[in-house]
DRENDO-1510 file (C-alpha; in Angstrom, 1 decimal, always signed):
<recs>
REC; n; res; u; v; w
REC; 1; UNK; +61.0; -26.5; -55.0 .
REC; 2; UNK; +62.7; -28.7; -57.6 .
REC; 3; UNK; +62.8; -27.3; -61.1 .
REC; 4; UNK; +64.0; -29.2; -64.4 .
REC; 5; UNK; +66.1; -28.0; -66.9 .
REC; 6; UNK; +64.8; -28.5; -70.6 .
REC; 7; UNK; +68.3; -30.0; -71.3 .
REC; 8; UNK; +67.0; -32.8; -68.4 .
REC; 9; UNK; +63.5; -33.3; -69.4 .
REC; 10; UNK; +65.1; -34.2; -72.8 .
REC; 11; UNK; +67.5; -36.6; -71.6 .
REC; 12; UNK; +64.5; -38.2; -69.5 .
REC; 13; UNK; +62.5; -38.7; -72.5 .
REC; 14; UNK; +65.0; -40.1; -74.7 .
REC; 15; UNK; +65.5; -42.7; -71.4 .
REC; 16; UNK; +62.0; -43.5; -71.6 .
REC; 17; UNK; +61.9; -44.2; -75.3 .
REC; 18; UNK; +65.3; -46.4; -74.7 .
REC; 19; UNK; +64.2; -48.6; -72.4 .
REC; 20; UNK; +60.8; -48.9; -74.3 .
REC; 21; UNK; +62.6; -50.3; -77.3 .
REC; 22; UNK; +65.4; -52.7; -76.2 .
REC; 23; UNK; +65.6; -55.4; -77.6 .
REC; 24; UNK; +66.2; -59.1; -76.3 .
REC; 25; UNK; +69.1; -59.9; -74.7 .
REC; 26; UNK; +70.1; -64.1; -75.2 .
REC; 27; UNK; +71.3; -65.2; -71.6 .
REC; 28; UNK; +74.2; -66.7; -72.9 .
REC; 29; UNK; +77.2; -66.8; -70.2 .
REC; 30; UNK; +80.0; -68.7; -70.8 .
REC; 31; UNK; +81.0; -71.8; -68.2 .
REC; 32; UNK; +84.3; -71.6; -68.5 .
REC; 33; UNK; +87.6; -69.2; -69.2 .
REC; 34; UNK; +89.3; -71.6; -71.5 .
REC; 35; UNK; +89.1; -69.1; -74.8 .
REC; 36; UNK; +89.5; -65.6; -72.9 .
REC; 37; UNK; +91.4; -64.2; -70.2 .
REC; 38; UNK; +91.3; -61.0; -68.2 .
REC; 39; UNK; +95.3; -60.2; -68.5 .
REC; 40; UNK; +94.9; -57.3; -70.8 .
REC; 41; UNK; +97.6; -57.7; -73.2 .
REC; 42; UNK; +98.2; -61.4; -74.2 .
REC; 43; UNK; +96.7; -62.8; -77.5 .
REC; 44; UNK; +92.8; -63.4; -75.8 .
REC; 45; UNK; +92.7; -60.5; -73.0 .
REC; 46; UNK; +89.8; -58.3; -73.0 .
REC; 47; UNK; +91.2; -55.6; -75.6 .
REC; 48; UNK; +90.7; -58.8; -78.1 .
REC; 49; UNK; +87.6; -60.4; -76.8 .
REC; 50; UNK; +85.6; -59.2; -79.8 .
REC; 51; UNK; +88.1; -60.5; -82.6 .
REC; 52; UNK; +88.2; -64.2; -80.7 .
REC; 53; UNK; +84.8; -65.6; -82.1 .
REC; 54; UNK; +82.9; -64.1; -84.5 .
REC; 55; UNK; +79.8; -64.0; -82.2 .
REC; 56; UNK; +81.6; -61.9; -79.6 .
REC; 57; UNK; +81.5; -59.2; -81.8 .
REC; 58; UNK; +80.2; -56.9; -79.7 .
REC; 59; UNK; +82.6; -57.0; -76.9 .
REC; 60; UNK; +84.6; -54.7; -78.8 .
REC; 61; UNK; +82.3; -52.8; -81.1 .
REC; 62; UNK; +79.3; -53.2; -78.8 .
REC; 63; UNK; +77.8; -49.9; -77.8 .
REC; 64; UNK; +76.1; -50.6; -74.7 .
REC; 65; UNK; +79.2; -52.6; -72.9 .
REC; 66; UNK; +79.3; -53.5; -69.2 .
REC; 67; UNK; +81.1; -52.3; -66.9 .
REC; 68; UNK; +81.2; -48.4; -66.6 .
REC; 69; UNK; +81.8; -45.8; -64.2 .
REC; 70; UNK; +79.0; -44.7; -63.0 .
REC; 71; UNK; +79.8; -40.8; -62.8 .
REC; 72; UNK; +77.9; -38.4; -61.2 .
REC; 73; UNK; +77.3; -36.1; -63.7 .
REC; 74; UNK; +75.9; -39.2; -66.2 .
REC; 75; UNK; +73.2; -39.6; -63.1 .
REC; 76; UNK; +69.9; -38.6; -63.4 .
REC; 77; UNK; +67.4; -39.0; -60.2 .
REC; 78; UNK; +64.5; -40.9; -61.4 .
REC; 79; UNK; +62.1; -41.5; -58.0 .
REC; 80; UNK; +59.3; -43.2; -60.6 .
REC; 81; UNK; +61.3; -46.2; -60.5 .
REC; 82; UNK; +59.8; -47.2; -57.8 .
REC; 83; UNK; +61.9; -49.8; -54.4 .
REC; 84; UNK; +62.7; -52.8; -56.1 .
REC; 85; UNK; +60.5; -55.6; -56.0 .
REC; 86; UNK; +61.6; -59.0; -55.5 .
REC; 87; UNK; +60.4; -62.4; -54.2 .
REC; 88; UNK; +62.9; -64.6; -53.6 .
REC; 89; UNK; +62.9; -67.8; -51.5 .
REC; 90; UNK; +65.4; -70.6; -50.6 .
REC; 91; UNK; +66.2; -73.7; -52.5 .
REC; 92; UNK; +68.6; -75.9; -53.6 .
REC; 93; UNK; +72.2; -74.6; -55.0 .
REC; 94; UNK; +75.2; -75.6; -56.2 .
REC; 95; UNK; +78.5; -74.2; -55.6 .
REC; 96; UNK; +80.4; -73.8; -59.3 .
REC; 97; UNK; +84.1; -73.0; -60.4 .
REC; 98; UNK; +83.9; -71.7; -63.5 .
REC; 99; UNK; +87.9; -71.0; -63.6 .
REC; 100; UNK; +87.6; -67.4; -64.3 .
REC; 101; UNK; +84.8; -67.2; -61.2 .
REC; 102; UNK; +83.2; -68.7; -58.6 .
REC; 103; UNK; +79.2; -68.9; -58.8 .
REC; 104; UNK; +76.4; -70.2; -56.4 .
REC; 105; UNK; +73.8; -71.3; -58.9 .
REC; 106; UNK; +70.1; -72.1; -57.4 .
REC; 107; UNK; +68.7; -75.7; -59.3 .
REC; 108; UNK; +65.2; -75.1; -57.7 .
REC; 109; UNK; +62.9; -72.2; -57.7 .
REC; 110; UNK; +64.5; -69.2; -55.9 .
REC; 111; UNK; +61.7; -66.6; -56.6 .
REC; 112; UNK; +61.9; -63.2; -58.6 .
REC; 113; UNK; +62.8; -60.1; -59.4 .
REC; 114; UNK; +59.9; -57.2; -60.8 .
REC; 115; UNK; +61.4; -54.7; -63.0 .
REC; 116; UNK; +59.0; -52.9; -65.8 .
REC; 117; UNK; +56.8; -55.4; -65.0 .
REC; 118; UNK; +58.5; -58.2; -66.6 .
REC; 119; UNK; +59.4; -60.9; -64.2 .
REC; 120; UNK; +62.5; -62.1; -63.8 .
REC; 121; UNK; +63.8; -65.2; -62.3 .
REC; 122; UNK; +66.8; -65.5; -60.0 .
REC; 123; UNK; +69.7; -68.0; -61.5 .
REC; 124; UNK; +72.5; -67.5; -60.0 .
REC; 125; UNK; +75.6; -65.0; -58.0 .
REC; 126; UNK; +79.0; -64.6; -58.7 .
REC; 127; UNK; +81.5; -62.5; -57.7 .
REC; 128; UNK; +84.4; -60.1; -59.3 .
REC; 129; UNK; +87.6; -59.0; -58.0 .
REC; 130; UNK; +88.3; -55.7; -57.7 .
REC; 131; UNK; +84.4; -54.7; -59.0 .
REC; 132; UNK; +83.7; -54.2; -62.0 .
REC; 133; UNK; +81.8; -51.3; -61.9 .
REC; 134; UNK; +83.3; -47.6; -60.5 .
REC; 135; UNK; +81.5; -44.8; -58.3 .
REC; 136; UNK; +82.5; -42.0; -59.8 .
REC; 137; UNK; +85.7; -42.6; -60.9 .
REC; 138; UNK; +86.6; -45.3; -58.1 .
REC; 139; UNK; +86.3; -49.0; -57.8 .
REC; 140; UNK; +86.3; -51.1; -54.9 .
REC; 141; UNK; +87.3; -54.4; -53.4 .
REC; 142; UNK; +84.3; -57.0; -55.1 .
REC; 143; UNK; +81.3; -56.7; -56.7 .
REC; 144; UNK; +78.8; -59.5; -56.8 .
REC; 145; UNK; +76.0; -60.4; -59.7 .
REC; 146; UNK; +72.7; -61.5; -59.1 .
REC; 147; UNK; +71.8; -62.9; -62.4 .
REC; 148; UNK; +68.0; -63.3; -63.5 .
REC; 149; UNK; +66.4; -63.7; -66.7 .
REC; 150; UNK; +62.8; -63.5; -67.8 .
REC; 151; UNK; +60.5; -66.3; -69.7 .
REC; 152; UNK; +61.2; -64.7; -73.0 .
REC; 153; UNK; +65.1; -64.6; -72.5 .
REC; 154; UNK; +65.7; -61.4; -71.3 .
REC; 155; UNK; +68.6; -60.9; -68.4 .
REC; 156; UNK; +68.1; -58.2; -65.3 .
REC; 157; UNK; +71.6; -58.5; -62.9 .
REC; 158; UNK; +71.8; -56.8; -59.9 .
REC; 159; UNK; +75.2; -55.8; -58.8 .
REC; 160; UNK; +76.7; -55.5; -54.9 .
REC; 161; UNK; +80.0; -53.2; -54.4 .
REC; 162; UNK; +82.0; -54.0; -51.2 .
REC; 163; UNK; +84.8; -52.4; -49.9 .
REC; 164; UNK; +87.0; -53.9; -47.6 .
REC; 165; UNK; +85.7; -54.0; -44.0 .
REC; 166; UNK; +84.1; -56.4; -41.6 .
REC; 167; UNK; +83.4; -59.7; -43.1 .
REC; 168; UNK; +80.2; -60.3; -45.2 .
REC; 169; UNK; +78.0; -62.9; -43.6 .
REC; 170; UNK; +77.0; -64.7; -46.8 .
REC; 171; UNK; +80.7; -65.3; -48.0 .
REC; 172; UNK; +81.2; -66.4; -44.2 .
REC; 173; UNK; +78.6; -69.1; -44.8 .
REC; 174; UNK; +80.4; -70.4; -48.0 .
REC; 175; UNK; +83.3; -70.8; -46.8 .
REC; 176; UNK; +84.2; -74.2; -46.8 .
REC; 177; UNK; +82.6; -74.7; -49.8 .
REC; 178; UNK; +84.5; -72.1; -51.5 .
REC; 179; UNK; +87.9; -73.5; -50.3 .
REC; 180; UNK; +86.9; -77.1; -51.1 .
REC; 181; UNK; +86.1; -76.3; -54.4 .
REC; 182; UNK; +89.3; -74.1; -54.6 .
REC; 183; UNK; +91.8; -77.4; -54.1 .
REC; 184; UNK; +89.9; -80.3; -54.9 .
REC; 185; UNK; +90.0; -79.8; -58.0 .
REC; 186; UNK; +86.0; -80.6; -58.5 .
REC; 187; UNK; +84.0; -78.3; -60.9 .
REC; 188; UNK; +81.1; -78.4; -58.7 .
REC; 189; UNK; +79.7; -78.8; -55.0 .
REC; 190; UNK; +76.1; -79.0; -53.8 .
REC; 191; UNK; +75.8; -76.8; -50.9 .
REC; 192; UNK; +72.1; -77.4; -49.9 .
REC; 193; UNK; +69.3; -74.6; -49.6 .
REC; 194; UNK; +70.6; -71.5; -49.6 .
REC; 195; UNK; +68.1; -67.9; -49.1 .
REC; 196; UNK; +68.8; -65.4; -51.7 .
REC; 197; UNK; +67.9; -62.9; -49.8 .
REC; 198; UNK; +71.4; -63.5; -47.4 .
REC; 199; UNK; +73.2; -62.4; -50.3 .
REC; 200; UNK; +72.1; -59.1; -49.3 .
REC; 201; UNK; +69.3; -58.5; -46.8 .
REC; 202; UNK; +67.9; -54.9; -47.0 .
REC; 203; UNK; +68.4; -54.9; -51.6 .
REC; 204; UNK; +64.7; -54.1; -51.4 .
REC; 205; UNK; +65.2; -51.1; -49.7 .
REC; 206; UNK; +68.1; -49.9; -50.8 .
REC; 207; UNK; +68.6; -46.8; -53.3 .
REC; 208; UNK; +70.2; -47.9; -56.7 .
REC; 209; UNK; +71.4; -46.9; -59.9 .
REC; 210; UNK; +69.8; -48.8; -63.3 .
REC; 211; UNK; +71.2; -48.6; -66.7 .
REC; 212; UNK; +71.2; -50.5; -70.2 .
REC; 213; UNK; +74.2; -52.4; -70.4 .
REC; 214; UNK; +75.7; -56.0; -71.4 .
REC; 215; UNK; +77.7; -59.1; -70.0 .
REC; 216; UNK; +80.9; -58.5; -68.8 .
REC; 217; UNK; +82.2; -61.5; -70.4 .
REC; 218; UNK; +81.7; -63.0; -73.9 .
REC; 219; UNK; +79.5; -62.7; -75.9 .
REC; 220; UNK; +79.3; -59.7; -74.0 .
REC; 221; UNK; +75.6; -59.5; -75.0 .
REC; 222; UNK; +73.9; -56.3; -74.9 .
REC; 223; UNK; +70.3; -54.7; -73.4 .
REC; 224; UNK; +70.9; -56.9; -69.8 .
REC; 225; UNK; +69.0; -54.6; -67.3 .
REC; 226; UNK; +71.0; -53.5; -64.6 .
REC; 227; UNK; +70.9; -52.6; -61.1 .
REC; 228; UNK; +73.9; -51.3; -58.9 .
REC; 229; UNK; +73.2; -51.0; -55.2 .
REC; 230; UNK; +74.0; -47.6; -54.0 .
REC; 231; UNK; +74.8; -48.6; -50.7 .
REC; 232; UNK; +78.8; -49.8; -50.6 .
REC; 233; UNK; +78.9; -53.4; -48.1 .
REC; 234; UNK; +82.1; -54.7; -46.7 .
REC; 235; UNK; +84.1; -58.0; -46.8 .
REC; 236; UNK; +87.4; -58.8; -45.3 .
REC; 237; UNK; +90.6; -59.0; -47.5 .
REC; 238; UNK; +90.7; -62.8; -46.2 .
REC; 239; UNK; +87.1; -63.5; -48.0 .
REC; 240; UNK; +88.4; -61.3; -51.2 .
REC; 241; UNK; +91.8; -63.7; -51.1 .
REC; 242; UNK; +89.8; -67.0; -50.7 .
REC; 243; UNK; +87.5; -66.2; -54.2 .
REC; 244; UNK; +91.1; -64.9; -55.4 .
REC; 245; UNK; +92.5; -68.2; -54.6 .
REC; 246; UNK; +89.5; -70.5; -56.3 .
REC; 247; UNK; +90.2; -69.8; -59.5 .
REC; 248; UNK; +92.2; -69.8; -62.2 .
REC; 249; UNK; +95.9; -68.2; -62.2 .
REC; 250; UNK; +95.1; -65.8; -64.2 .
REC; 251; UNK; +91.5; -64.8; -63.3 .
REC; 252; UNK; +92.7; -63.9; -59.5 .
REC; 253; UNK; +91.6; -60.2; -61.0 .
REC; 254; UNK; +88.7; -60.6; -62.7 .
REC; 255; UNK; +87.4; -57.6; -63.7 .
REC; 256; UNK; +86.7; -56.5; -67.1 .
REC; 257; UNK; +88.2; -52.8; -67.9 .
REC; 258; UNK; +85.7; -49.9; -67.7 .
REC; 259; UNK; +83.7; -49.4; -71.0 .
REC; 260; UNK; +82.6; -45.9; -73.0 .
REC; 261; UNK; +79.5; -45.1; -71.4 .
REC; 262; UNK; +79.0; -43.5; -74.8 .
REC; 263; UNK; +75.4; -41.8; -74.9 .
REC; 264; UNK; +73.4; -43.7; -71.8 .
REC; 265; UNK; +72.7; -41.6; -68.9 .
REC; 266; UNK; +72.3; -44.0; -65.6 .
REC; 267; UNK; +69.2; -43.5; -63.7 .
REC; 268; UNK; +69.2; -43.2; -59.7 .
REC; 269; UNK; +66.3; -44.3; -57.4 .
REC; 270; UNK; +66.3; -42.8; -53.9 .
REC; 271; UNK; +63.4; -41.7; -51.7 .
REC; 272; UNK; +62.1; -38.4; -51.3 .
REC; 273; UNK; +63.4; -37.9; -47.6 .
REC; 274; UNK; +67.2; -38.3; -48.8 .
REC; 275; UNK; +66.9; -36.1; -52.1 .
REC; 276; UNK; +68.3; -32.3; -50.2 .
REC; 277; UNK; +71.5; -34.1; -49.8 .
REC; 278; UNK; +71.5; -34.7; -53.9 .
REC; 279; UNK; +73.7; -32.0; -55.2 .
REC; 280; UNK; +76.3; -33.6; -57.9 .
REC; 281; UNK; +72.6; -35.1; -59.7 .
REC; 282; UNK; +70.1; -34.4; -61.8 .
REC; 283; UNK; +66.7; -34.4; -60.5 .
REC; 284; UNK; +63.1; -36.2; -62.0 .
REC; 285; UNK; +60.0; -37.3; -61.1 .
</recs>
């Protein structure tokens, strides 16, 4: 039997009333790198984000910034979430280098995500090197974003950690877009349909971590929805090197530091069946 502290039933509560009150987050993402950088020490690296523009306040005194570590002791296991529920479907997309990354945008209709049940639409991916977010201290080789947003303006990303391994099949497929729009010099390539759900093909089933966060770059806008797959993928070093080699000089590493997780506790959803092997967490239902 599975018993709950007081201490937990608390922080569950205050969870619930969190997410009941957010606020809405503007979907504003910049298009290019031209005003920031990610080398942390010149004049506009990511300790000085928030002093660069006076609407990117709150990428330093923000207190809900993206990414963190998401440590096992700030995990509760929350099964009410519930497999995530999406409906995505292929359509047209176009390859973009943004100079400080590289981002597959869809131009048609590429289906949903269901998350509270607000619906939110898929826009785009694009990737980070090393990722951005840590597992308990440790981060890996690349972390992609699924970005979505809602009708009233609200923004839900889901986030994909790979460590290195065998190749992944969807960075396989882009390749030659990738390196074309690496040394051609052209900001943009249309790549034709492209599924969403080749990003990554089991997401629906997948166990995953959701917290209240923000845009890890300017305006590092706060109250984005996010969801971290639990399961780690792989990708070579070679597909790692050619999104390296896309961009910018000095976005090769584009990954914003790790941010105070402050007072948010990240939820964890993971079926029933895998819940004895749960030890380092916090359990709910």
């Amino acid at each position: 039997m599975i018993t709950i502290s007081s201490s937990s039933l608390l922080h569950i509560l205050l969870l619930a009333l969190f997410f009941s009150l957010c606020p809405i987050a503007k979907p504003q993402e910049l298009e290019n790198e031209s005003e920031f950088s990610y080398i942390v020490g010149s004049p506009n690296g990511p300790e000085h984000w928030g002093d660069l523009h006076p609407e990117w306040a709150n990428c330093s005194r923000g207190m809900m910034q993206s990414p963190i570590d998401l440590a096992y002791e700030r995990v509760i296991v929350d099964r009410s979430l519930g497999k995530l529920r999406r409906n995505y479907k292929a359509t047209n997309a176009t390859l973009k280098n943004r100079g400080h990354d590289i981002m597959l945008e869809w131009t048609g209709d590429a289906g949903n995500l269901l998350i509270n049940g607000t619906v939110y639409f898929l826009k785009q991916v694009h990737w980070h090197s090393p990722s951005e977010h840590a597992i308990n201290g440790k981060r890996y080789a690349l972390e992609a974003h699924m970005v979505h947003q809602s009708q009233d303006q609200k923004i839900a990303v889901v986030g994909i950690i790979y460590k290195i391994g065998a190749p992944d099949p969807f960075l396989k497929k882009l390749k030659d877009y990738i390196q074309q729009i690496g040394s051609s010099g052209k900001p943009e390539i249309d790549v034709g349909v492209v599924n969403p759900r080749h990003v990554q093909q089991n997401i629906g089933r997948n166990e995953y971590y959701r917290y209240m966060g923000s845009l890890t770059t300017p305006p590092c806008t706060e109250y984005v929805t996010w969801t971290i797959i639990k399961k780690i993928e792989t990708v070579s070093w070679a597909q790692v090197n050619l999104l390296r080699d896309a961009v910018d000089d000095d976005a090769a590493n584009n990954a914003r530091p790790l941010q105070p997780i402050n007072e948010r506790f990240i939820k964890l959803y993971i079926p029933f069946k895998a819940l004895q092997s749960l030890e380092p967490y916090t359990i709910s239902f």
